[in-house]
C-alpha positions as CSV (number, residue, x, y, z in Angstrom):
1,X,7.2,5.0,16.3
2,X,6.1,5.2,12.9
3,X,5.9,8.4,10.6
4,X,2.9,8.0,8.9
5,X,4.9,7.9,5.7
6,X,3.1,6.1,2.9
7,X,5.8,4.3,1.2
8,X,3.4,2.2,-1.4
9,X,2.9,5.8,-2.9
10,X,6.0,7.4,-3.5
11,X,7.1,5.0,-6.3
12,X,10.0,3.5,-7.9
13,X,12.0,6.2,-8.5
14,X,11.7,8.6,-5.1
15,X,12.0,4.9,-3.4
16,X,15.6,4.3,-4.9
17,X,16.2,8.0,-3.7
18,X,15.0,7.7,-0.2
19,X,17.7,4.3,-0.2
20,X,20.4,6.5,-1.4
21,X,20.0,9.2,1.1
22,X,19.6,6.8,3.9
23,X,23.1,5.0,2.9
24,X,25.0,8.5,2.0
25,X,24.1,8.9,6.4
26,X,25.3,5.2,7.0
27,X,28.6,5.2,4.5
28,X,29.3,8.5,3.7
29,X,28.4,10.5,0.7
30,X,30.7,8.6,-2.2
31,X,27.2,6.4,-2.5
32,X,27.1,5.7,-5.6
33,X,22.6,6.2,-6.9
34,X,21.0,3.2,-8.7
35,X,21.9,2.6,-12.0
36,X,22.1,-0.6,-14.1
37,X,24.7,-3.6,-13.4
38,X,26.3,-6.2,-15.7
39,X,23.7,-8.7,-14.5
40,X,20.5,-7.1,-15.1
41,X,20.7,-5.5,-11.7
42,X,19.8,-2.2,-10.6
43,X,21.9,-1.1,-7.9
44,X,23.3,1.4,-6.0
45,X,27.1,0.6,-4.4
46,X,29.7,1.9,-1.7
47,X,33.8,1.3,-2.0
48,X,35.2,2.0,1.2
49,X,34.9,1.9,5.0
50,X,31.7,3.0,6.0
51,X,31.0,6.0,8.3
52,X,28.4,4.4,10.6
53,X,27.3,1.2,9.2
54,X,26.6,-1.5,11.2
55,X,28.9,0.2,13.6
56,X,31.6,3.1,14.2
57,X,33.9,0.2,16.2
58,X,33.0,-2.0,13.6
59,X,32.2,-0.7,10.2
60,X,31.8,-2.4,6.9
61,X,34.7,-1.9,4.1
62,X,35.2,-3.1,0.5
63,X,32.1,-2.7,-2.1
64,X,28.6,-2.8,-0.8
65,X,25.8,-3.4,-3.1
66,X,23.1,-2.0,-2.0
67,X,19.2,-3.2,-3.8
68,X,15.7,-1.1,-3.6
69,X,13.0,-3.4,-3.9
70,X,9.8,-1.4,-4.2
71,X,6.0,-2.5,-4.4
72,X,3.1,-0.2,-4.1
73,X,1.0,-2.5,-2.1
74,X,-0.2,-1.7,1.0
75,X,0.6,-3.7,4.0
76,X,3.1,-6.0,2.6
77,X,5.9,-7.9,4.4
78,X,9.2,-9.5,3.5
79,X,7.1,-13.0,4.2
80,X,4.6,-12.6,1.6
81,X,4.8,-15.5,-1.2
82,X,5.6,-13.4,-3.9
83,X,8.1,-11.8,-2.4
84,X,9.8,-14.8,-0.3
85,X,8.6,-18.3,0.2
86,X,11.3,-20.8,0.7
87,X,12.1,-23.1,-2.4
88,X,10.0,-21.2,-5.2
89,X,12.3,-19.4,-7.6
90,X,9.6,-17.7,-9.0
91,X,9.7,-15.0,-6.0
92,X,11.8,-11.8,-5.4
93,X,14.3,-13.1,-3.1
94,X,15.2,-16.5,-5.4
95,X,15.6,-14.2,-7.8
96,X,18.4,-12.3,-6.8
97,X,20.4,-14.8,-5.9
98,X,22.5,-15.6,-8.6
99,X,23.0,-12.2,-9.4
100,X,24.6,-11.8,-6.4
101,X,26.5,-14.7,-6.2
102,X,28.0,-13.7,-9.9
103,X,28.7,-10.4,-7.8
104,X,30.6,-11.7,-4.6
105,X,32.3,-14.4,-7.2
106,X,33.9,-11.5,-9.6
107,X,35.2,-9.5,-6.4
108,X,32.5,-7.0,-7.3
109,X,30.6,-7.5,-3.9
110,X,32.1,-7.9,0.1
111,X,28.7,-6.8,1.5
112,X,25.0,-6.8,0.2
113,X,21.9,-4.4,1.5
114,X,18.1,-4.7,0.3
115,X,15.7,-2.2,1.4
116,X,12.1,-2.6,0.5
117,X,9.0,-1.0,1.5
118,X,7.8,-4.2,3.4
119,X,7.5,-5.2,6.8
120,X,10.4,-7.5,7.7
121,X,9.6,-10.1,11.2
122,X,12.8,-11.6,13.1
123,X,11.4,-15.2,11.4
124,X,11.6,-13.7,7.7
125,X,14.8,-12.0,8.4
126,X,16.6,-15.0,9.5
127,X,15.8,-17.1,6.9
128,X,16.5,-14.9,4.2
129,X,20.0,-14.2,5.3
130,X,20.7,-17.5,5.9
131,X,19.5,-18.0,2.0
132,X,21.8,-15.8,1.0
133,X,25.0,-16.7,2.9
134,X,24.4,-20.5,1.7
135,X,23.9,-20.0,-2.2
136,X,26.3,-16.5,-2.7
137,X,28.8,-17.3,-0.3
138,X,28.5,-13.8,1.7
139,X,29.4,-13.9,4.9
140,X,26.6,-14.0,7.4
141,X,27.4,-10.8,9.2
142,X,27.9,-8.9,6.0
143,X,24.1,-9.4,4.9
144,X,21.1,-6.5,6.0
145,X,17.9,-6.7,5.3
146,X,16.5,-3.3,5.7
147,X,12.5,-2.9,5.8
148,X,10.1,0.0,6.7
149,X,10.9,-0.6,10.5
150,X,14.5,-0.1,10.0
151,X,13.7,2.8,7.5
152,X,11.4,4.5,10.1
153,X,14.6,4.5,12.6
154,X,16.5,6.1,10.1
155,X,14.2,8.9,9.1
156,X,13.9,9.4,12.8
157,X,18.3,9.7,13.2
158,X,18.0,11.8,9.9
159,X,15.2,14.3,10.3
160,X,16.6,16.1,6.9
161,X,16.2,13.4,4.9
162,X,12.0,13.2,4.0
163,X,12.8,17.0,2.5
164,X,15.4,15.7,0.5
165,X,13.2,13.3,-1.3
166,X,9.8,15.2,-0.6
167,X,8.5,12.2,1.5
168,X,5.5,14.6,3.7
169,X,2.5,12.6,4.9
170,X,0.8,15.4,3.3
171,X,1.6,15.0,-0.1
172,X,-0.1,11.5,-0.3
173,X,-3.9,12.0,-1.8
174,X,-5.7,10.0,0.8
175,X,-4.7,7.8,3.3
176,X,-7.3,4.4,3.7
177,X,-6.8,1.8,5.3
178,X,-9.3,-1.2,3.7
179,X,-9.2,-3.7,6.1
180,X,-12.1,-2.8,7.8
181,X,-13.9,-2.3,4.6
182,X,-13.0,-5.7,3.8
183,X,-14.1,-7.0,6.7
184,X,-17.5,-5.1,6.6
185,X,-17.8,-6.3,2.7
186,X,-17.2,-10.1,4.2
187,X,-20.3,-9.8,6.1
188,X,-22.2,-8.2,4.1
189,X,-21.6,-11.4,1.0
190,X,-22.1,-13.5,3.3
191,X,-25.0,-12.9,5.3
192,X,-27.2,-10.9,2.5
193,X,-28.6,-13.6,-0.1
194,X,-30.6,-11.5,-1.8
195,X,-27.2,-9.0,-3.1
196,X,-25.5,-12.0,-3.7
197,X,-28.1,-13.0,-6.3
198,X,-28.6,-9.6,-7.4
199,X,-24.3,-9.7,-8.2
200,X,-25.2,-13.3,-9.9
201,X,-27.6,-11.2,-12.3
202,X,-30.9,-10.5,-11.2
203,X,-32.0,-7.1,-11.5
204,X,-34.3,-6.4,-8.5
205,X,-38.1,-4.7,-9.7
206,X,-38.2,-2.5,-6.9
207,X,-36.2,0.6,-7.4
208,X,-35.3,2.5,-4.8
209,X,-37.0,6.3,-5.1
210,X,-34.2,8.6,-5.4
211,X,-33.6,10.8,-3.0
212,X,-34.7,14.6,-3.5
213,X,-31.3,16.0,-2.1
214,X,-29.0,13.7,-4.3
215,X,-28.7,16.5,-6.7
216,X,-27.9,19.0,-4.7
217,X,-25.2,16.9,-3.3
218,X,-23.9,16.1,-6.1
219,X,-23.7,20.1,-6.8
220,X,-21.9,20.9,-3.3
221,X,-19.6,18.0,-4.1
222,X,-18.9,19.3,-7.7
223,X,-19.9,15.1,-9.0
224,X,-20.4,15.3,-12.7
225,X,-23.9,14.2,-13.8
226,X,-22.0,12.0,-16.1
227,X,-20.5,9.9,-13.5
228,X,-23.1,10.3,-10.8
229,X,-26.3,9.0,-13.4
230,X,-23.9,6.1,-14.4
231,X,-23.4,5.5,-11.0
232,X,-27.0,5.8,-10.0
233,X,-28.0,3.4,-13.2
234,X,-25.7,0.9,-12.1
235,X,-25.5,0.6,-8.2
236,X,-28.8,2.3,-7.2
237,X,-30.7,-1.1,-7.2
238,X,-28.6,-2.2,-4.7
239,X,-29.0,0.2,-2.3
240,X,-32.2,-0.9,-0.3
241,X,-31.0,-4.3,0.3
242,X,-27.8,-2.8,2.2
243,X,-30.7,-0.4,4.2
244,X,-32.4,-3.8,4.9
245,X,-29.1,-5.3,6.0
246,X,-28.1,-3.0,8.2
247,X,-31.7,-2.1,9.6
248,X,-32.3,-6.0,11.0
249,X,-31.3,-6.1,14.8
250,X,-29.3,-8.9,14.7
251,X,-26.8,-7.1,12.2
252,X,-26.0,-4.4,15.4
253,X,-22.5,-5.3,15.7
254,X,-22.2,-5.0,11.7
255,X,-24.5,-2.2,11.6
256,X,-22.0,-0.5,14.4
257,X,-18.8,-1.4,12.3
258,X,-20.0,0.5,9.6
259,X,-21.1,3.3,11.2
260,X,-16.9,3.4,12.1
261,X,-16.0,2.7,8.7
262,X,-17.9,6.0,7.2
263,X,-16.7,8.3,10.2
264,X,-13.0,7.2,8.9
265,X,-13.7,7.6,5.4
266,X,-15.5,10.6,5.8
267,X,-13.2,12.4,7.9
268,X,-10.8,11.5,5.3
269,X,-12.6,12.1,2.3
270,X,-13.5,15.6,4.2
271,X,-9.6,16.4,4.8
272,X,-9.0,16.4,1.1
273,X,-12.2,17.0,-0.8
274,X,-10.8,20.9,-1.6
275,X,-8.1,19.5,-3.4
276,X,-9.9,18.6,-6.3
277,X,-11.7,20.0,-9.1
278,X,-14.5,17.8,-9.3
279,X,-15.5,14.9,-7.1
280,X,-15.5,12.7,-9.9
281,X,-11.5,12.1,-9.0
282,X,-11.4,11.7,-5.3
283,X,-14.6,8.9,-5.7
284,X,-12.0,7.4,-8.5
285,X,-9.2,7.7,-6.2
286,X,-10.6,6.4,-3.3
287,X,-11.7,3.0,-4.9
288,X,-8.6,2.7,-6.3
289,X,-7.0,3.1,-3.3
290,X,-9.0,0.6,-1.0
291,X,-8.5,-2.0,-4.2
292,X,-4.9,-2.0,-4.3
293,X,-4.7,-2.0,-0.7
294,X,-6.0,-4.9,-0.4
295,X,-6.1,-8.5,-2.1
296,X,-9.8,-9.6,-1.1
297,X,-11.2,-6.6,-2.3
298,X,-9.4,-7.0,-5.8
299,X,-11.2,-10.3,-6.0
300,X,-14.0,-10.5,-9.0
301,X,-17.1,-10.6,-6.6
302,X,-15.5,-8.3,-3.8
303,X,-14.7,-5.8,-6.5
304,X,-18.9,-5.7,-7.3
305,X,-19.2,-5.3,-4.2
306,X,-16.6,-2.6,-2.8
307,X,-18.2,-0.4,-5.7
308,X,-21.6,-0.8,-4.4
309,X,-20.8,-0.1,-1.0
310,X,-18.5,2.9,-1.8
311,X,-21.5,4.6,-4.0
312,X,-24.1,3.5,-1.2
313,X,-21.7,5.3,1.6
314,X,-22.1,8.8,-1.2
315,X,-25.7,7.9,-1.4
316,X,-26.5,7.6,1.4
317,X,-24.7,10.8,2.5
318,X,-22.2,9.2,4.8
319,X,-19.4,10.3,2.6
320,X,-18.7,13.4,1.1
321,X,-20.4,17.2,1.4
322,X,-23.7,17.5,2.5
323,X,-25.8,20.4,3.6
324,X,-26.0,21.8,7.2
């Protein structure tokens, strides 16, 4: 069961305390928090026999290091590249080692933890551990990965722990999930020739008229004209080749996995459009979001495009306050 916790947003710092809080329930509260190690490390550690962890028949004694590895990418797992690929030193995991090793060497280290904010599979999990038991040394058994699965369990055992930390689902801004966007964007560069010119550097002749209600939505939604005429300079040219797109019968299915997309966003952007003083933000927020949620949107050309689709969607009215 997952919690609906968004991890990628709570950041370094309430990351390392969510770790600490989780370990004072496994070991007991003489967890010591993260703080700088000999090595360069930041880590948090345990001396003793822990309370719970891995078991009460069968606990873990001496000093456990325990490492917080945060990111604030969304979707991520303990197999990514960066983060793990077997024989690159260049990622997370390589990393560490010799830290560690120094660590389990000096007498400073009988068992090692790292949490991070990443899905972790059985495959990834395996691999890594066996990393680590064959360049440090540590025994096998006295090696846990911890990911958001494992975390998720935990908040479940320890209900008091997300007010400890303030981790509520309702203190994140917005919660997107890209992928279909992506996927909607994906079609769209691909089967629209004419945007992809456009996004090469032709500027179309045939402006759009603006609609007569877009200032009036931009007054319910509180949009600066500032931002709203850039907008419109910019991305308004673009908006009548998406209509076209999505008006030609055999773009149903597309036309149909957009209509989705908007209900989602809207909904969202609906849920927390009070919060803010002026639209300007949220719009802001909400590209930022979708871009560093996902890599193919971050790309040059899928960038161009994720703005113009995002100001079409306002445009268009699909997203934001409209009247009755």
């Amino acid at each position: 069961m997952y919690l609906n916790y968004r991890y990628e947003e709570i950041g370094d710092d309430n990351f390392e305390k969510l770790v600490v809080q989780i370990c004072k329930k496994l070991f007991g509260i003489g967890v010591q928090g993260f703080a700088p190690g000999k090595d360069g490390g930041r880590d948090a550690k345990f001396h003793g026999k822990a309370a719970l962890f891995p078991s009460t028949a069968c606990p873990w004694e001496g000093i456990t290091v325990i490492q917080a590895k945060f990111t604030a990418g969304y979707n991520t797992s303990f197999s990514d590249p960066d983060f793990f690929k077997e024989g690159v030193e260049s990622c997370t995991i390589y990393k560490e080692l010799d830290k560690v090793k120094k660590l389990f060497e000096r007498g400073e280290l009988q068992n090692y933890m790292l949490f991070a904010n990443r899905k972790l599979g059985g495959i990834a999990e395996e691999k890594i551990r066996v990393l680590i038991n064959t360049h440090t040394g540590i025994p096998y058994e006295n090696i846990f990965l911890a990911g958001i699965e494992y975390i998720e369990s935990c908040l479940e055992d320890f209900s008091d722990i997300p007010d400890k930390v303030d981790l509520k689902p309702s203190n994140f801004p917005i919660n997107i999930n890209p992928s279909a966007l992506s996927e909607f964007i994906q079609h769209l560069h691909q089967g629209c020739e004419e945007l992809s010119k456009e996004l090469a550097g032709k500027i179309p002749e045939d402006h759009p008229t603006k609609r007569t209600t877009f200032k009036k939505k931009n007054e319910l939604n509180n949009f600066s004209e500032a931002t709203s005429n850039y907008l419109l300079g910019k991305y308004l040219s673009y908006t009548s080749v998406i209509d076209k797109f999505l008006q030609n019968p055999a773009n149903n299915e597309i036309r149909e996995m957009y209509t989705n997309l908007v209900e989602d966003f809207q909904v969202k952007v609906l849920a927390k459009i009070a919060q803010y003083e002026r639209f300007d933000d949220l719009y802001n927020l909400l590209l930022d979001i979708i871009k560093s949620r996902s890599k193919f949107l971050r790309q040059k050309e899928a960038q161009s495009l994720t703005h113009i689709v995002v100001f079409y969607m306002y445009w268009n009215c699909d997203i934001g306050l409209v009247e009755s």
